[in-house]
C-alpha positions in Angstrom: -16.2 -38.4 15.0 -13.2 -40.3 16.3 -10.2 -39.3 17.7 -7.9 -41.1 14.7 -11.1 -39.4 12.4 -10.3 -35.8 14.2 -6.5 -36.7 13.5 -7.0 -37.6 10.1 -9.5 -34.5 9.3 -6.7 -32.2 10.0 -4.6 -33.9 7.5 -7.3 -33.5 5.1 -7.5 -29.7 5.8 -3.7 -29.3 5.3 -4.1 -31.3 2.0 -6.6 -28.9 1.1 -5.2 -25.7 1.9 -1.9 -26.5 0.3 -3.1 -26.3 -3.1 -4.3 -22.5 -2.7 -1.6 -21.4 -0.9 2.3 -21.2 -2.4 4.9 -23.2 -1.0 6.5 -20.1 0.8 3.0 -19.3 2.7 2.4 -22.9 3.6 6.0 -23.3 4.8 5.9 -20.2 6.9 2.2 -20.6 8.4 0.9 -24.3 8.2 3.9 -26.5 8.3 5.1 -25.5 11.8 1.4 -26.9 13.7 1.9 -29.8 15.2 -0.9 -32.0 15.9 -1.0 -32.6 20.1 -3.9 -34.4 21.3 -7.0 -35.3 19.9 -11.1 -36.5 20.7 -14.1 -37.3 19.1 -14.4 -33.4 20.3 -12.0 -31.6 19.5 -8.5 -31.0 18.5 -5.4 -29.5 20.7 -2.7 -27.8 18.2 0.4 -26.9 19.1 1.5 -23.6 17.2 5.2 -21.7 17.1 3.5 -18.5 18.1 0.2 -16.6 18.4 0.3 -15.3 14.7 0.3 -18.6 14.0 -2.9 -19.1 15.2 -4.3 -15.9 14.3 -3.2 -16.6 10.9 -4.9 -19.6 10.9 -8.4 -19.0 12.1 -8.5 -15.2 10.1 -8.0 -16.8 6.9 -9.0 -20.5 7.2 -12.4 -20.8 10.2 -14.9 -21.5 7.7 -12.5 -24.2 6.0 -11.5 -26.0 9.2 -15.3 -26.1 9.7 -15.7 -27.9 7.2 -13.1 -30.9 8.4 -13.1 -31.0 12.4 -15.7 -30.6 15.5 -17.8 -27.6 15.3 -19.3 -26.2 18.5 -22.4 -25.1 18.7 -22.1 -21.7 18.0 -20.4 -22.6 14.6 -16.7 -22.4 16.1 -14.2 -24.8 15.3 -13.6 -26.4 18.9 -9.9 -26.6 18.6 -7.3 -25.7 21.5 -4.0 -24.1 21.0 -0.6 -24.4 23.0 2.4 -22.3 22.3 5.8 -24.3 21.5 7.9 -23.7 24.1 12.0 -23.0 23.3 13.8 -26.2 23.6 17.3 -26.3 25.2 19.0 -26.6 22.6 17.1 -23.8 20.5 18.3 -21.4 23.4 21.5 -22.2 23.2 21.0 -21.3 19.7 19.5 -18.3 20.2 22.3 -17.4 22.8 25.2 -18.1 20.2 23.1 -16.0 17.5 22.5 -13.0 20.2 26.7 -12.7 20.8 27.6 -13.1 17.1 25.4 -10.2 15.9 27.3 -8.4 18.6 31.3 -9.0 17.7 30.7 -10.2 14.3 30.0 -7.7 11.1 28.0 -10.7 9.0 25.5 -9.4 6.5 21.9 -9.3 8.3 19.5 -11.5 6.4 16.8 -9.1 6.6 18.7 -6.8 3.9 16.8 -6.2 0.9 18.4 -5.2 -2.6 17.7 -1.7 -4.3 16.5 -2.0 -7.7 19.3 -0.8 -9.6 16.8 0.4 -12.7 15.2 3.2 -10.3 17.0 6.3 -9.5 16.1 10.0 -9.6 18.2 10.5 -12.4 15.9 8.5 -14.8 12.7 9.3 -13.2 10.7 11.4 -15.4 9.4 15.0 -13.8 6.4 16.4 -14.3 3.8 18.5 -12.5 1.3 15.5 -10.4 5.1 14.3 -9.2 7.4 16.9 -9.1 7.0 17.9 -5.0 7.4 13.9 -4.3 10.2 14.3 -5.7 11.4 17.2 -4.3 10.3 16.0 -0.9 12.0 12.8 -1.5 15.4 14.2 -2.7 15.8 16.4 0.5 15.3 13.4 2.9 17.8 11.4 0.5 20.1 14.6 0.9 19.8 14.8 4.9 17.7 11.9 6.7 16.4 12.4 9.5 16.3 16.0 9.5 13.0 16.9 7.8 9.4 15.1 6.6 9.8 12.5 9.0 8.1 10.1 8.3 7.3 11.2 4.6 3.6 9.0 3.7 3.7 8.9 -0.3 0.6 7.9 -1.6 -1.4 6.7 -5.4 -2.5 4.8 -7.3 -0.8 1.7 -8.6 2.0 1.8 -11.5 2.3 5.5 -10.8 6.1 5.5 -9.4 6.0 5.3 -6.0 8.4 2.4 -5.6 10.7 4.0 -8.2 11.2 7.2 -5.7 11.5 4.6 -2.6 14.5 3.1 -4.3 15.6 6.2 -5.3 15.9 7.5 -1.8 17.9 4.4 -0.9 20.3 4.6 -3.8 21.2 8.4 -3.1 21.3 8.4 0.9 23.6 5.1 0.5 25.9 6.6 -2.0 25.9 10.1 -0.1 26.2 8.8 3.3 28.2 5.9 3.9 28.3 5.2 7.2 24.2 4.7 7.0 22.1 1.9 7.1 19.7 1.9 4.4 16.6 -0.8 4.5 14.1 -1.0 1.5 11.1 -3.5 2.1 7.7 -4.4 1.1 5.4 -4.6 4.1 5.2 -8.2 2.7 8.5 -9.1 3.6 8.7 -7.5 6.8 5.4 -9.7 7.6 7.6 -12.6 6.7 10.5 -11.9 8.1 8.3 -11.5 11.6 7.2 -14.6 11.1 10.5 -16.5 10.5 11.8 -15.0 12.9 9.0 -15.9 15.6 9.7 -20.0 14.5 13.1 -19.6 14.5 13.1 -18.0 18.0 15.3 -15.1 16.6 12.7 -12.1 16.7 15.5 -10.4 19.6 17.8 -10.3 16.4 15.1 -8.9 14.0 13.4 -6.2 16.2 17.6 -5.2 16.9 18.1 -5.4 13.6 15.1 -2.7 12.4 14.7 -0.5 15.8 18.8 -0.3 16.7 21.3 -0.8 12.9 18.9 1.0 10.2 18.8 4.3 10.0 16.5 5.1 6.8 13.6 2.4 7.0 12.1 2.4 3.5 8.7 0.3 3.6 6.8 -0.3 -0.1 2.6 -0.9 0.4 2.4 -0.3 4.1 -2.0 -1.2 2.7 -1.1 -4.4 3.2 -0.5 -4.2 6.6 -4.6 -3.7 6.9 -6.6 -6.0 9.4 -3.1 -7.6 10.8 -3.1 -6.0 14.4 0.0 -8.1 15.6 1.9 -7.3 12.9 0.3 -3.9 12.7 1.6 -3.3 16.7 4.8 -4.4 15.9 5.8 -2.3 12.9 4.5 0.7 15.1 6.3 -0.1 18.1 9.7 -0.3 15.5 8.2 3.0 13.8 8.3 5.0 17.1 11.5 3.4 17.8 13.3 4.8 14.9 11.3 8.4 14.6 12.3 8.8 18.7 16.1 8.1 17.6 15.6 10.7 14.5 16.3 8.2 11.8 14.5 8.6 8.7 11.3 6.4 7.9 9.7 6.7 4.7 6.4 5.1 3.5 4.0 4.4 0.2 0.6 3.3 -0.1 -2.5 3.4 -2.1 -4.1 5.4 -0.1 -3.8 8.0 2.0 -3.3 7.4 5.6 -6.9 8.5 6.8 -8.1 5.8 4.5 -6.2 2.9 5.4 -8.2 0.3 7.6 -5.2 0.6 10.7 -5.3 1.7 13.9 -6.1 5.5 15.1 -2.3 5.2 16.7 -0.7 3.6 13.5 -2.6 6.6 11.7 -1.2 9.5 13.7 1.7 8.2 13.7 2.2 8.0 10.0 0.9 11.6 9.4 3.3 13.0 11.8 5.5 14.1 9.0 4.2 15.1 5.5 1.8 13.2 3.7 2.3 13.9 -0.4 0.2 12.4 -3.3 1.4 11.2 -6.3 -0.9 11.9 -9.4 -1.8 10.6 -12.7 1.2 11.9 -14.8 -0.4 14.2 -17.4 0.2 14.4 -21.2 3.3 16.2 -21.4 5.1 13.9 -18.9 3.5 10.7 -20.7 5.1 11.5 -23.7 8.2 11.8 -22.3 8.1 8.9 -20.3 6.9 6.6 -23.8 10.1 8.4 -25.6 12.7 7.7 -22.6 11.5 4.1 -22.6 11.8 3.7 -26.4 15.6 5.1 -26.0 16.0 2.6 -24.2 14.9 0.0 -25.9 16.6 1.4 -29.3 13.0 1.9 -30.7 12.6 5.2 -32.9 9.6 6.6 -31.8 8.4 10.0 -33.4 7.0 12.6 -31.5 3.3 12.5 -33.3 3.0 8.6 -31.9 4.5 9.5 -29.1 1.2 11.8 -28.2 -0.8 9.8 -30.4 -0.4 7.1 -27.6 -0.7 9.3 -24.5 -3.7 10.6 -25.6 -4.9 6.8 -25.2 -3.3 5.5 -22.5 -3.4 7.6 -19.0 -3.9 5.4 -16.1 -1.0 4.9 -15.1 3.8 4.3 -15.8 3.4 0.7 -16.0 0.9 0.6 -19.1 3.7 2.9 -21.0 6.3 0.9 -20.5 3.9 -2.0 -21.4 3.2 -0.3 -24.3 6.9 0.4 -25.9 7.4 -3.3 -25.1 4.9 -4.1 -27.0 5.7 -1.7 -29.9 9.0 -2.5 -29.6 8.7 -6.4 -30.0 6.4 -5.4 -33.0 8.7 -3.6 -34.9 11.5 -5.9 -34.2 9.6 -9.1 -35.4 8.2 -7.7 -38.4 11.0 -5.8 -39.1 8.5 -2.6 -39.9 9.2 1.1 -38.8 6.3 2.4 -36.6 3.3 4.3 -38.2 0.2 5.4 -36.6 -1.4 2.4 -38.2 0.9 0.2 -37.1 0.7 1.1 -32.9 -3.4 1.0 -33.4 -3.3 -2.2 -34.2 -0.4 -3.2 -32.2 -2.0 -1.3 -29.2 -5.7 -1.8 -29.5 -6.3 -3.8 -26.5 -4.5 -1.2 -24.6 -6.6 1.7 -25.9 -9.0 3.7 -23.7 -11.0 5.8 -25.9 -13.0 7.5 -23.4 -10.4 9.0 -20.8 -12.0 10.5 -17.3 -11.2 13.9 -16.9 -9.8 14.8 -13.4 -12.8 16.5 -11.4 -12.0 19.4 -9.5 -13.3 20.7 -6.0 -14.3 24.3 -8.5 -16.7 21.9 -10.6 -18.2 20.2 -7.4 -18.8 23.0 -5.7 -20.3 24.4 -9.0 -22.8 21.5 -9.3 -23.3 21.3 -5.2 -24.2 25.1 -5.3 -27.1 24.3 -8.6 -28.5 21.9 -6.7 -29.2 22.9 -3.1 -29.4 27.0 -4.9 -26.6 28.1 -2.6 -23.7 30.7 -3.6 -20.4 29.3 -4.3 -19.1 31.7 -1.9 -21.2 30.9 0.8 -20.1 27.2 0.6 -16.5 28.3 0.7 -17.0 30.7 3.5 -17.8 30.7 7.3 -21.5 30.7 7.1 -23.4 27.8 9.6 -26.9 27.9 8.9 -28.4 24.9 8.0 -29.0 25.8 4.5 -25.2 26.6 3.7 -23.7 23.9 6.2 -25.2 20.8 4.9 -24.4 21.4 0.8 -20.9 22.3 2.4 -20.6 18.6 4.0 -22.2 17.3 0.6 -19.4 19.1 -1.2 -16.7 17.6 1.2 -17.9 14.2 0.9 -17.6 14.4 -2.5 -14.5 15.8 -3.2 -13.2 13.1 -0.5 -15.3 10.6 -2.8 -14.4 11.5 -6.5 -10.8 13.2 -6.3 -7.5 11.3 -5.4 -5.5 13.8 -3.7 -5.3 13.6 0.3 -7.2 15.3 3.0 -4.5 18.3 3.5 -4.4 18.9 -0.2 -8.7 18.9 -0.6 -8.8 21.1 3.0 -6.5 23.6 1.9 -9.1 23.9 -1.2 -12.0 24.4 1.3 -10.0 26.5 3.7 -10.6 23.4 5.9 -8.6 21.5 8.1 -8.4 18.0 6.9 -10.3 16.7 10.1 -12.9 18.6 8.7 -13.2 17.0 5.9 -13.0 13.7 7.6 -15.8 14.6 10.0 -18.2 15.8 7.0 -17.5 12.7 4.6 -18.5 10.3 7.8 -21.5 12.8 8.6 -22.8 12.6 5.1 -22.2 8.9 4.7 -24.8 8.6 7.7 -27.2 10.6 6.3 -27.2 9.1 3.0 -27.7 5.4 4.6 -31.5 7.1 6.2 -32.4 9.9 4.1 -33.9 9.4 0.8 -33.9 12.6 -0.9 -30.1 13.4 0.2 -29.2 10.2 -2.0 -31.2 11.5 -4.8 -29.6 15.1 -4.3 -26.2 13.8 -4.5 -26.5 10.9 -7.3 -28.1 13.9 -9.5 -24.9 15.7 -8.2 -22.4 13.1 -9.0 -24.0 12.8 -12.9 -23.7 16.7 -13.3 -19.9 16.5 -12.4 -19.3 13.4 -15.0 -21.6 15.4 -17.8 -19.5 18.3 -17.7 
């Protein structure tokens, strides 16, 4: 391959990559490389920064394989350089630097509330209702108590409705704060501008020294980024070892998430609460909110007609009156039971999972390996009580969304407990053949009942 070949191959990959990437990502992450030197060898690249180039080979090795010089252990044989600051982009930096300092501009790193989600409109019910409490007292007094508060579950369930909540009351109650909502999406991207335009000083001032409640939406995403990962924890400790208020969701629970043991601690410092599956009573009353305010009539009998049918989640309820609503308004036609079947079919689930508890796994765990109930709940560490207990463990860890305090305190456990048994009976399972069987004919006795 020749050097003008090599050159050329590069454009090729960019050309490539641009059509599965958005403008945004291809601005922020390809544009910026800058083609040095090249050989019938390899290719010299000159990047704005190492998550550049970490970016680059993470999500795009096997590609560029495909286009220039491979090495003979299958790597790309590509050399990087960092772009150094020109003069004039110090002097930039410089001027920046002393404006922030004697200037109050808007930072550009503020993020807007949603205006739609308060507490006042979020519908209470039992899976939610110590989230919200929790979340009320920080919004009351930040700083001061569940610091950091972890809120984690599954998707559509309200989670980002109580983060914005938070921000709306502790702005309104305390003025003189400085509130930051953001998805860990934007605060990757903001990283990144920042790094190519030689401003990081101004954002690492701007989260670790002006906010004082950091509100971070789908801190998951944050998984398998360590540069980005270090940084967020080095602005995390930053702000907990000031007292300022940090507040996190995910979809999982921290012990879950693929991050580092440090980021982990770190994140259950505070108090890690779960936010459940709302359950009927609450999903009618979400349905009938939403149809108030979408001037829909919708009766109480429909209302529970559809809860009944659709459980997983907020997201598919408000779907659901949107649907209805748009229904009834196009055909001109009140609502009947009829009416939402057929307007709501697709959106049907006629076979809804009831939640398992740790009482019916322990019940099936104790059948199988003919152990008492009690014994698995109690101190007893013979072999023939500790390993269904582990079994149990695992599976409540496996089959029930709540987090490790919640299923410990169920066990009497501490949650590292649990975490030790669920990785101890993952081993086993991988080399012993009549464990799997024990548990799969477990697992089938928990769904049958």
């Amino acid at each position: 391959m020749l050097a003008t070949d090599t050159r050329q191959a590069w454009i090729e990959f960019l050309e490539f990559v641009k059509k599965r990437l958005s403008p945004t990502a291809f601005g922020n992450w390809l544009a910026p490389i800058q083609v040095i030197e090249t050989s019938d060898e390899w290719l010299h690249l000159e990047v704005p920064n190492v998550f550049v180039k970490e970016y680059l080979l993470s999500n795009f090795k096997k590609d560029l394989c495909s286009f220039v010089p491979v090495g003979s252990d299958g790597e790309p044989l590509i050399r990087f350089s960092i772009a150094p600051l020109s003069k004039s982009q110090e002097k930039n930096v410089k001027v920046e630097l002393q404006e922030s300092l004697f200037t109050s501009q808007p930072s550009p790193f503020e993020v807007e509330l949603n205006p739609n989600y308060r507490f006042d409109n979020f519908i209470e019910g039992p899976t939610n209702q110590f989230v919200k409490s929790a979340a009320m007292g920080i919004a009351k007094q930040p700083g001061h108590s569940y610091n950091p508060l972890f809120i984690h579950g599954g998707v559509g369930l309200g989670k980002t409705h109580i983060l914005h909540s938070i921000g709306h009351f502790a702005r309104e109650k305390h003025k003189k704060l400085k509130v930051q909502c953001i998805t860990t999406e934007q605060f990757i991207n903001d990283l990144v501008d920042s790094l190519r335009n030689k401003s990081v000083d101004r954002m690492k001032r701007f989260y670790r020294q002006d906010v004082d409640v950091l509100l971070v939406d789908d801190i998951q995403f944050l998984q398998n980024r360590l540069n980005f990962e270090e940084e967020f924890c080095n602005t995390f400790e930053a702000l907990i070892n000031q007292k300022k208020q940090i507040v996190i969701t995910s979809d999982k629970p921290p012990a879950q998430l693929k991050l580092s043991e440090r980021m982990i601690a770190r994140m259950e410092w505070g108090l890690v609460a779960h936010m459940g599956i709302p359950e009927l009573e609450t999903r009618v009353a979400i349905l009938q909110y939403k149809a108030k305010l979408k001037g829909l009539d919708l009766p109480s009998k429909l209302a529970f007609y559809i809860a009944e049918h659709i459980f997983n989640n907020v997201r598919q309820l408000e779907g659901a009156v949107n649907r209805l609503s748009a229904t009834s308004r196009l055909l001109n036609l009140s609502l009947t039971e009829e009416i939402v079947e057929q307007a709501l079919k697709e959106m049907f689930q006629h076979n809804p999972h009831k939640r398992i508890s740790v009482e019916q796994i322990l019940k099936s765990v104790a059948a199988v390996f003919e152990v008492k109930i009690s014994d698995l709940k109690g101190t007893v560490r013979t072999k023939e009580v500790a390993l269904p207990r582990q079994v149990a463990m695992y599976l409540a860890c496996k089959l029930i969304n709540d987090s490790l305090q919640m299923l410990g305190v169920s066990f009497g456990k501490t949650h590292s407990t649990l975490l030790h048994a669920r990785k101890t009976i993952e081993k086993k399972l991988a080399e012993d053949e009549l464990l799997r069987r024990q548990v799969g004919i477990i697992e089938k006795n928990i769904h049958m009942d």
